[in-house]
N, C-alpha and C positions, 0 to 999 in steps of 0.2 A: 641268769635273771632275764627275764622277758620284756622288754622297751617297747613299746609302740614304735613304729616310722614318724621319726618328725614331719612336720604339718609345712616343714621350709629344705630349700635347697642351701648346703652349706657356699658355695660358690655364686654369692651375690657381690654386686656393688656395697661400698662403705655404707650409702647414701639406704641400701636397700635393707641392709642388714641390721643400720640403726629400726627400723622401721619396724623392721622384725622384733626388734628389743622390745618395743614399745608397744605395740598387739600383744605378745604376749607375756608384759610384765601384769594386763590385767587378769590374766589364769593365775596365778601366786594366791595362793591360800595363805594366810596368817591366823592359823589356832594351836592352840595347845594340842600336842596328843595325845590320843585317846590313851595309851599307856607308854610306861619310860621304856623308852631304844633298847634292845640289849646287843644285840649285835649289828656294829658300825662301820659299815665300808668307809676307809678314807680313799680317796683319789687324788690321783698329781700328776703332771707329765713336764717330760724334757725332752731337749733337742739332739737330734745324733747328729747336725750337722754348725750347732749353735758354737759360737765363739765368743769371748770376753766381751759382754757390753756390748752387742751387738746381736739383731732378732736374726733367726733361722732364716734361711731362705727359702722361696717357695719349693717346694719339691720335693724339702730334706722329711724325714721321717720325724713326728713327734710320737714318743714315745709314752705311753701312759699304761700306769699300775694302778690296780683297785686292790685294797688289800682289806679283808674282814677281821674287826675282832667283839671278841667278847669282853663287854664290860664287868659282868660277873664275875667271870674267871681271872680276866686280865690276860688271856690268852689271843694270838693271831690263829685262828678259824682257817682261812683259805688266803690267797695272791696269784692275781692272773696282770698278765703282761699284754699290751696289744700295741701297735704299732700301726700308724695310718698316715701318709703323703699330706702335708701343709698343703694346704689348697686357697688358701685366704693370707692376704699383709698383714704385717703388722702395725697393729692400730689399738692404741690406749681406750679400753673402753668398748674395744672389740673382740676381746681374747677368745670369747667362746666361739669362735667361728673359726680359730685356729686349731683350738684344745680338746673341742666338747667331742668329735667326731672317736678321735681317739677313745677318749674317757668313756664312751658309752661301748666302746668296742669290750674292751676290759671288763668294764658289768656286765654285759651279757654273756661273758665268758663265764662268769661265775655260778658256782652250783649251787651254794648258801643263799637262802632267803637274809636277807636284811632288813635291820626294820630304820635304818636311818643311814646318811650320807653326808660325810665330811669331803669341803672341796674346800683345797687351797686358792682361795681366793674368795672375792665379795661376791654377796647376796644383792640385797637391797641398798645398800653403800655402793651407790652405783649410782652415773650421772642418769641416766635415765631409768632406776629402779631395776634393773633385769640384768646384775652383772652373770657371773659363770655360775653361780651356785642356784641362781635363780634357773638358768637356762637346762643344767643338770636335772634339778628336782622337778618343775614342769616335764619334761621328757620322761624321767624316770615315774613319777607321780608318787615319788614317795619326800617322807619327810627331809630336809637336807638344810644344811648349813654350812654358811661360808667362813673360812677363818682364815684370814691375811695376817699376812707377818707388816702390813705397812697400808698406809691411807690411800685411797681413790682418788677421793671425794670428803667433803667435809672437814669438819672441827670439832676438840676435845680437849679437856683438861686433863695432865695428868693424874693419875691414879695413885692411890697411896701404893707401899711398897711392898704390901703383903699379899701372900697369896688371895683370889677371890676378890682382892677390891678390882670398881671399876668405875667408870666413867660412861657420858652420853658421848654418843659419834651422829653431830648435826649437822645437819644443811640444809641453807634458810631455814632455821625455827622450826625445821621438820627433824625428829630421830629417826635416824637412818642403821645403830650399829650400837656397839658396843666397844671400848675400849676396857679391855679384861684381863686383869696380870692373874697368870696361871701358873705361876713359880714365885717365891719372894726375891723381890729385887732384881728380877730379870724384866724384859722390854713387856711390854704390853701385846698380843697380839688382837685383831679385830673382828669381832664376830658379826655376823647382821643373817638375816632369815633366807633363806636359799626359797626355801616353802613348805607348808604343808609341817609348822611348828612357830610359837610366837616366839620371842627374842627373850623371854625370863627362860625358858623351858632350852633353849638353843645354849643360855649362858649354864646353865645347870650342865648341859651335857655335856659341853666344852669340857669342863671343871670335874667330872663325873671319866672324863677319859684322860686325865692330865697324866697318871705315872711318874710326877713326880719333873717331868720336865715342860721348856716353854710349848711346843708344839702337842695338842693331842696327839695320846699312842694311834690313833688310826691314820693320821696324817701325817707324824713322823715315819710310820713304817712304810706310807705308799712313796715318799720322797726317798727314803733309803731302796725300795726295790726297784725306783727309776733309774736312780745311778749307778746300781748294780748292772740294770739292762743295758746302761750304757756305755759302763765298761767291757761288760761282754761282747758287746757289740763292735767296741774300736778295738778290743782285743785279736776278737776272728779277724778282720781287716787287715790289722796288722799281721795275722799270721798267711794269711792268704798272701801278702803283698811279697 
């Protein structure tokens, strides 16, 4: 896949980096697209040097899988693995300065056209409108969507308990998300607009990639081929040691 050079350096101050949020939360396109997704890279990443309850340290390797599939077939397409040095703290509100560099490595690795992108984490549910999903889809300039397994920002009522109901995710009197049970009787996960798709069309697709469990199949399989890398990874270690 082909990315443009981001328009910022990932190794800013906090202070600089909010700044960055907020220039370019005004690039986020909000439309419907021109036609439905069929093939959805999901993205995620972990730490190979992360520990219980406690952020990575600078240095350590985040690891991040982009994994393709098709919502037609219900098939995985392609999975690429990339691996890039944390270069940024940890700071709530700041994740794509730690995450995104990795994440775009993985796409660009990939030989599948996509016509959409699942990121674990928030869009627009985000204190300053430009969480990781948003940061992704500007970069990428394609359609993307953020879906969290838990809240940012904002407030919501819960959802009834069937599959496809859902709820407003607000802050101050602004909607910002979506609160969207995508399994019956299982937790709610949160969707909101990454970019370049509006939030009926993002809840549709959510719900259009479910397979039957709470996380969509594109997002469950990039989080299953992170942990794989990351046993691989302490594995060689171990065997080296």
């Amino acid at each position: 896949m082909k990315i443009a050079r981001p328009p910022h350096r990932w190794n800013l101050s906090p202070r600089r980096a909010a700044d960055v949020q907020r220039r370019l939360a005004g690039r986020v396109r909000i439309e419907a697209p021109a036609s439905t997704p069929r093939r959805v890279a999901g993205v995620d990443c972990a730490y190979a040097e992360a520990r219980w309850m406690q952020p990575a340290p600078m240095g350590s390797d985040c690891i991040a899988a982009a994994v393709v599939w098709d919502v037609a077939t219900g098939e995985e397409v392609e999975r690429r693995i990339a691996r890039r040095p944390v270069a940024f703290p940890y700071i709530p509100g700041l994740l794509s300065f730690r995450e995104v560099p990795a994440m775009l490595a993985a796409l660009r690795a990939l030989d599948t056209a996509v016509d959409a992108i699942f990121v674990d984490g928030h869009g627009r549910a985000h204190p300053r409108r430009f969480g990781i999903a948003c940061h992704v889809g500007v970069l990428c300039d394609l359609p993307c969507v953020g879906v969290a397994k838990s809240v940012l920002v904002g407030a919501f009522t819960e959802p009834a308990a069937s599959r496809g109901a859902r709820r407003a995710l607000r802050d101050g009197g602004e909607r910002i998300g979506t609160a969207l049970r995508t399994r019956d009787a299982t937790k709610p996960v949160f969707v909101s607009v990454g970019h370049r798709i509006d939030l009926p069309s993002a809840e549709r697709l959510v719900l259009a990639c479910g397979a039957g469990r709470r996380l969509p199949e594109p997002t469950r399989l990039a989080d299953r081929a992170v942990a794989e890398a990351k046993r691989s990874r302490a594995d060689g270690r171990r065997r080296e040691a």
